[in-house]
C-alpha positions, 0 to 999 in steps of 0.5 A, a space after each residue: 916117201 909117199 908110198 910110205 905115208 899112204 900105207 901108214 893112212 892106210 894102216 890107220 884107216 883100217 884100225 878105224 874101221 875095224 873099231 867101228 865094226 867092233 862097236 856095232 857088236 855093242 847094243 845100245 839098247 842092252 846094257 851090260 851093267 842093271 842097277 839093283 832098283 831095274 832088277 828087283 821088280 823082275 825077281 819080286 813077279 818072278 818069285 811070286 809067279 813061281 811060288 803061287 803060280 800055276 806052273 808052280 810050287 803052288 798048284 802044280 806042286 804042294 797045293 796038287 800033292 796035299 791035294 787041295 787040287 786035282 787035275 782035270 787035264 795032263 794029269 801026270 803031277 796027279 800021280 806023282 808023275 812030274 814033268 821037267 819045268 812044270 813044278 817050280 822050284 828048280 827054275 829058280 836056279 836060272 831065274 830069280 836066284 841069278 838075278 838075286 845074287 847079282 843084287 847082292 853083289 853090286 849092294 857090296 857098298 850099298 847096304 840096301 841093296 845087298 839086304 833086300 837081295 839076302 832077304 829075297 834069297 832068303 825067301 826063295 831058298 825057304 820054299 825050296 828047301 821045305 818042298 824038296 828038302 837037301 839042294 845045292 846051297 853053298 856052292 849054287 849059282 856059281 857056274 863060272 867056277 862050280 859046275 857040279 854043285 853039293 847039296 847041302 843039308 837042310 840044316 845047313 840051308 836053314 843055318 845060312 838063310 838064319 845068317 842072311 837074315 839077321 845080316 839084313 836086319 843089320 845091314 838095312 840103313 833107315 837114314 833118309 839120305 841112304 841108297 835104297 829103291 826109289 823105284 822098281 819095289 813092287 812090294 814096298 814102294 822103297 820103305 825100307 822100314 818094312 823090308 826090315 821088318 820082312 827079314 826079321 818076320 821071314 826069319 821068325 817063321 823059319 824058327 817056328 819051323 825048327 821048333 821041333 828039329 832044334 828046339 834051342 835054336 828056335 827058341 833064340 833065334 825067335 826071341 831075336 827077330 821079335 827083339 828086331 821088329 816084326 810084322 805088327 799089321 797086314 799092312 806090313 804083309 810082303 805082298 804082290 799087288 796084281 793089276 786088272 790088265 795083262 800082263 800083270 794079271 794074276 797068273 792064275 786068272 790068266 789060266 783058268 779064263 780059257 782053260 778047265 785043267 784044274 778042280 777042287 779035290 775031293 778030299 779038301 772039299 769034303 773035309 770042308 763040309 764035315 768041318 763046316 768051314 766058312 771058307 768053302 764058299 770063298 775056294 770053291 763054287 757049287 756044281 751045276 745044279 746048286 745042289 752043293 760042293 763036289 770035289 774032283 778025285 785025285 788020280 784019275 786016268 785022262 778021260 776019268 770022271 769029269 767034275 759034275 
């Protein structure tokens, strides 16, 4: 009978041990459930890094390729020649739009969270889809179930974003007792008011975008989102305020402190002078010698005609 007992203390001490060790694969310092409010200052940074940033849909892509840029180093981008991960917008699949979707999952009974989640989704989608036209859609960002998601049609994409907005606008709860972003909202501070107003201003500028491709939806969904509330100052703006120390400087000062890889090009610079803008100033600076402004060509091979 002792024998007996101690394999049963045995027995047990083992189970113990065994769920000790278990628990050590826990880390406590990594949790496994984030809030939306601990989420959505990553997406807002992310977003705006990857829109307006360097490596970007801003600079290393539309800005490049319509030519308000030209390339002085690693000029591939400057003939149409792009890299893997230096244009933007295809990082945001495993980036921002993951932690988007998570968002709008837990807001499932938290209205706010899940509005401004369909509002930045929105926002992201927008930009994708008008620089690179049909993607994956409806069957994206489900990779648990979806391995080889379809493209949509930019109709379609256009369609859900339009529906999403006009869910958000509805969705959005103004009563000061309701679950919002008491932190976390680098934009707004938690002003749900000018979230509302975001979602029904993102959703008249896609209207404007469909006023030549379908002029009848344009038109009333248009006439609804300014029925719901737009943007009625630049205070209203959806905007990422930089701050003066790193790392939260503006990812663009940040690169041109101790690089020279980008100049103006010499096709927005002239155009600038023929038109006599007064903007010239405020994009570019004069060469060297104070004489005026002088664009860089795009295209050129590496070691081509350096700015003067």
């Amino acid at each position: 009978m002792r024998y007996k007992i101690l394999s049963v203390f045995a027995a047990l001490a083992a189970i113990t041990a065994c769920s000790d060790l278990t628990s050590i694969n826990q880390n406590p310092n990594g949790p496994v459930d984030v809030p939306p409010p601990s989420i959505l200052p990553n997406v807002i940074q992310t977003v705006v890094g990857g829109v307006n940033g360097v490596n970007s849909l801003n600079i290393r892509g539309g800005g490049l390729w319509v030519q308000y840029y030209s390339e002085i180093q690693y000029r591939d981008e400057d003939k149409y020649l792009v890299r893997s991960g230096t244009s933007g917008g295809w990082g945001f699949y495993n980036g921002a739009l993951e932690d988007i979707r998570r968002m709008i999952i837990k807001g499932d009974k938290t209205p706010n969270w899940s509005a401004v989640g369909r509002i930045m989704k929105s926002y992201v989608f927008s930009v994708m889809t008008d620089a690179m036209g049909n993607l994956p859609y409806s069957q994206a960002l489900k990779g648990d179930t979806v391995l080889n998601p379809a493209y949509d049609t930019q109709q379609a994409i256009y369609n859900g974003m339009l529906a999403d907005l006009a869910q958000a606008n509805t969705d959005i709860d103004l009563a000061p007792a309701a679950v919002g972003f008491s932190d976390g909202d680098l934009m707004y501070g938690g002003n749900m008011a000018k979230w509302k107003r975001f979602a029904n201003s993102l959703r008249l500028r896609l209207a404007i975008h469909l006023s030549k491709a379908d002029p009848t939806k344009a038109a009333s969904e248009a006439a609804a989102a300014v029925a719901a509330g737009v943007f009625t100052s630049n205070a209203d703006n959806a905007q990422l305020m930089y701050l003066a120390t790193s790392p939260n400087r503006n990812p663009i000062y940040n690169d041109a402190q101790g690089r020279d890889d980008y100049g103006m090009s010499k096709t927005f610079v002239d155009s600038l002078t023929s038109f006599a803008d007064p903007r010239l100033p405020v994009f570019a600076q004069t060469n060297p010698a104070g004489t005026g402004y002088q664009g860089l060509p795009n295209g050129l091979n590496d070691g081509e005609a350096r700015r003067s």
